[in-house]
C-alpha positions in Angstrom: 0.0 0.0 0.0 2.7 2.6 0.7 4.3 1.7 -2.8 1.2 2.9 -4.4 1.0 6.0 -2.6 5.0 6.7 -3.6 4.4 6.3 -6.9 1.4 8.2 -7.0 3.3 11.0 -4.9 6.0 10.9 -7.6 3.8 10.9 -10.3 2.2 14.1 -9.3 5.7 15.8 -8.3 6.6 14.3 -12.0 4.3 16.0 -13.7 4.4 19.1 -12.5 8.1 19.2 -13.0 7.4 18.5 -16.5 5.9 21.7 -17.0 8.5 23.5 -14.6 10.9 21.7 -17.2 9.4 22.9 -20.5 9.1 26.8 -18.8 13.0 26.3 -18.5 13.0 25.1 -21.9 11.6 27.8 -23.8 12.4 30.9 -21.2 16.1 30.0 -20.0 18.1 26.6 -21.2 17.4 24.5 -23.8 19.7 22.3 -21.9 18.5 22.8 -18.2 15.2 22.6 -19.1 16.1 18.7 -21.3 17.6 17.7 -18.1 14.7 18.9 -15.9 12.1 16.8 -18.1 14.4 13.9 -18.3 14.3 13.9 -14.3 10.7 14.5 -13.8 9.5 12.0 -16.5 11.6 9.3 -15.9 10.1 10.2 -12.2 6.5 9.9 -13.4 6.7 7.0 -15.6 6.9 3.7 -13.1 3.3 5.1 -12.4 2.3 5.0 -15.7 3.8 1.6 -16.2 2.4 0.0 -12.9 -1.3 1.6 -14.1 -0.8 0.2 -17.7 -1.2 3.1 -19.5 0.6 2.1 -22.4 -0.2 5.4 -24.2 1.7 8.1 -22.1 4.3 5.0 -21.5 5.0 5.2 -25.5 5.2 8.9 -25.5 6.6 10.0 -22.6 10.0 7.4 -24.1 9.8 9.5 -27.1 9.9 12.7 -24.8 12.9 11.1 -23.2 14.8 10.3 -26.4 14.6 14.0 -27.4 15.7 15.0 -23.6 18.7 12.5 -23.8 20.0 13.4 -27.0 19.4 17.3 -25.9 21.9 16.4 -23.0 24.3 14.8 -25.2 24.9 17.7 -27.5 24.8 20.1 -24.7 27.8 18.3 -23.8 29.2 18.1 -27.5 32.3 21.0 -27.2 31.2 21.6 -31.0 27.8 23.4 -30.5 27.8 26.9 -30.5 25.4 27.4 -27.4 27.5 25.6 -25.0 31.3 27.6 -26.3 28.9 30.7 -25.2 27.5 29.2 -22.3 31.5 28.1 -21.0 32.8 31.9 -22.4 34.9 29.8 -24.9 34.4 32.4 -28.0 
């Protein structure tokens, strides 16, 4: 009984990180705001899983492919944003 009530806990803190994470997104960091979603989603999703809903299962992987590979080329030296973001130009 207590499992349920984390998951449903961490669903609900999940979600509304994902909209904290998609403010971040389009009003500060591209890359904060991919790792914010990342977190919160891959923080809602056991409830989704447990409750079978295959639905927001499918998409919120999809979500989390686009956040991953966000992070990764945040972390690529070669992209413009991230030589102005470390003051390398």
């Amino acid at each position: 009984m207590k499992t349920n009530r984390l998951i449903v806990v961490a669903r609900m803190i999940g979600t509304y990180g994902i909209i904290l994470g998609y403010f971040v997104t389009l009003h500060v960091s591209t890359f904060f705001g991919a790792m914010l979603n990342v977190i919160f989603e891959s923080l809602a999703l056991p409830f989704y899983i447990k409750n079978k809903m295959w639905d927001v299962v499918i998409m919120f992987a999809f979500l989390l492919t686009i956040g991953i590979s966000k992070i990764i080329m945040g972390f690529d030296p070669q992209f413009q944003f991230m030589k102005i973001a470390m003051g390398l130009t």
